[in-house]
C-alpha positions as CSV (number, residue, x, y, z in Angstrom):
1,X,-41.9,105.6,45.9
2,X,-38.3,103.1,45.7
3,X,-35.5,104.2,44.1
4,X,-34.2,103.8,41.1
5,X,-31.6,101.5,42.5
6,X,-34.0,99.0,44.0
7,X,-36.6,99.6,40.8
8,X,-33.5,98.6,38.7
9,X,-33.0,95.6,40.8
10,X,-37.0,94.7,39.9
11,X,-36.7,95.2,36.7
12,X,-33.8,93.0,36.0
13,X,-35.3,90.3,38.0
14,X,-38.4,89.9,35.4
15,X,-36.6,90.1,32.9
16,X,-34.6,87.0,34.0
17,X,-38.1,85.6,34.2
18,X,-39.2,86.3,31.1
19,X,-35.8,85.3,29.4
20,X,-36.6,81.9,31.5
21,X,-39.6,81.6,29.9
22,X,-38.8,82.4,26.6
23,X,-36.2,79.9,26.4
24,X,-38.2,77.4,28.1
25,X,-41.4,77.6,25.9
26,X,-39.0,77.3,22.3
27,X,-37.7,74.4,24.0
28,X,-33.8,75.3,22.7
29,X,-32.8,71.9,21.7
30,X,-34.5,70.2,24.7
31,X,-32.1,72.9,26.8
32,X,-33.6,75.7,29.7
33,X,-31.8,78.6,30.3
34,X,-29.3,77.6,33.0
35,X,-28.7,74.3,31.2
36,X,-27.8,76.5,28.0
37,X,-25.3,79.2,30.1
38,X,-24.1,75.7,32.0
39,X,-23.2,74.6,28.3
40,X,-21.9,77.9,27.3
41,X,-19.1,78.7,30.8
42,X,-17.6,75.1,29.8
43,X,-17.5,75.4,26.5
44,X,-15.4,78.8,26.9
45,X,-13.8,77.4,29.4
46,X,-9.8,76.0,29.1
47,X,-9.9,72.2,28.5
48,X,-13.7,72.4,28.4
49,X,-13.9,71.2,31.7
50,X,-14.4,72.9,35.2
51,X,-14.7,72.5,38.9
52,X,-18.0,72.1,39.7
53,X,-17.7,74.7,42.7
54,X,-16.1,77.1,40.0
55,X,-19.0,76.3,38.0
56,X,-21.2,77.0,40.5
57,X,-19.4,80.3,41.3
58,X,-18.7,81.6,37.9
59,X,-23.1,80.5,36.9
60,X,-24.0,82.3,40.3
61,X,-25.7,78.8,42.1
62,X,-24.9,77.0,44.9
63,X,-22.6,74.1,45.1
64,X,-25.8,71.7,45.3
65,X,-28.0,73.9,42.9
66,X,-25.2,73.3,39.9
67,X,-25.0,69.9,40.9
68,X,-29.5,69.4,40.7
69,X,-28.9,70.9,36.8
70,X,-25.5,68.6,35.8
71,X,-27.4,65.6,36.7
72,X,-29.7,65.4,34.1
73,X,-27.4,67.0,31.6
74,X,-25.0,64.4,32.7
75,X,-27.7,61.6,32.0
76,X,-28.2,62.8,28.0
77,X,-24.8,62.9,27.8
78,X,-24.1,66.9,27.3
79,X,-21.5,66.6,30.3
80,X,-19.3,64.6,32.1
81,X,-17.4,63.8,35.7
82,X,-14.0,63.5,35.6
83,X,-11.7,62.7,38.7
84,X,-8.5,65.0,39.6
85,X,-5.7,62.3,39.3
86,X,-3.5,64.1,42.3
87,X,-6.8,65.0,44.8
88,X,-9.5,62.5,45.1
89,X,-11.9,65.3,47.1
90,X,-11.9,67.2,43.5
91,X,-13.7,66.2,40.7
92,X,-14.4,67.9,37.4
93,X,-17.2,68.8,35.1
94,X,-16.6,68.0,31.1
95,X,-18.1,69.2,28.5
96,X,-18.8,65.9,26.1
97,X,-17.6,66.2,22.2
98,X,-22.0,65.3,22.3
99,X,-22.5,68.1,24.2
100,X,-20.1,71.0,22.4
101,X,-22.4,69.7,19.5
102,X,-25.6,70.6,20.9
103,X,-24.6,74.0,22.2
104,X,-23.3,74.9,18.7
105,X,-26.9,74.0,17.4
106,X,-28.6,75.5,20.7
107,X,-25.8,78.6,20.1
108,X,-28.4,79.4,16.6
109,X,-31.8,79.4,18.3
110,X,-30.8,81.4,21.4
111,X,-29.1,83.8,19.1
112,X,-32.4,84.6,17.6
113,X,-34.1,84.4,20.8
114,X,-32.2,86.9,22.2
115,X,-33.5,89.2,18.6
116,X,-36.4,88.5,19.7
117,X,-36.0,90.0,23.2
118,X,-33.5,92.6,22.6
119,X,-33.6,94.6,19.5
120,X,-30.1,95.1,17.8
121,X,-31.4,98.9,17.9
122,X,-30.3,99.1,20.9
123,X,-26.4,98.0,21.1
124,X,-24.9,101.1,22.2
125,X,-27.3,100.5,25.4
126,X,-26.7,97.3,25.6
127,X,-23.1,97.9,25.9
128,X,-23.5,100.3,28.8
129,X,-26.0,98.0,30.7
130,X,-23.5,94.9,30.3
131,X,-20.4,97.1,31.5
132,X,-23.0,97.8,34.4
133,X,-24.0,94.1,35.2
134,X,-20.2,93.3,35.0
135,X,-19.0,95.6,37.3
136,X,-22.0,94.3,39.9
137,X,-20.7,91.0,39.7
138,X,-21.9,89.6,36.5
139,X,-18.6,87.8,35.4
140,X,-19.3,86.0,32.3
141,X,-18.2,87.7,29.2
């Protein structure tokens, strides 16, 4: 037998798999998953824009595994580099006016994906489980 701590820890990892999947087989506007939460931190974001080592940070990726999804978000045109004017080393990641677009249309379909994987039955739940991943590191809200 495991405990419950390390069955929890199983358990949240296939659901990330099937959320994967899910959102990869509906094809959400041509965006996976991490493309679509990539879209979502810098939209919420102030200025729309980001550091991509914040980004990195705040998604829970490497430096260089943010950087393998931006590129070919940055090639459709859904984000942007922009230079720090006072620190060359520092560049940042911009959300384009093209790519705010597409994650308000994306926004729709992952709504009702997420219906589809998590009943609105159970919101009290949901609630608890989200304080939960929050306070385990999960810092999106």
């Amino acid at each position: 037998m495991i405990s419950t701590e390390l069955l929890f820890l199983i358990n949240i990892n296939k659901l990330q798999s099937v959320i994967a999947r899910k959102f990869d087989s509906l094809s959400v506007h041509g965006l996976g998953f991490n493309d679509f939460v990539i879209l979502y931190v810098l939209y919420s974001s102030s200025e729309s824009k980001m550091r991509r080592i914040d980004l990195a940070e705040k998604i829970g990726l490497t430096a260089s595994g943010v950087t393998r999804l931006l590129n070919p978000l940055e090639k459709i045109g859904l984000v942007s580099r922009e230079s720090n004017e006072r620190d060359a080393r520092v560049s940042y990641v911009v959300i384009t006016p093209n790519g705010k677009k597409v994650f308000e249309e994306a926004k729709l379909s992952a709504e009702n994906i997420t219906k589809e994987i998590l009943s609105s039955k159970k919101g009290k739940s949901l609630r608890m489980v989200n304080e939960l991943l929050f306070d385990l590191g999960g810092n999106i809200q």
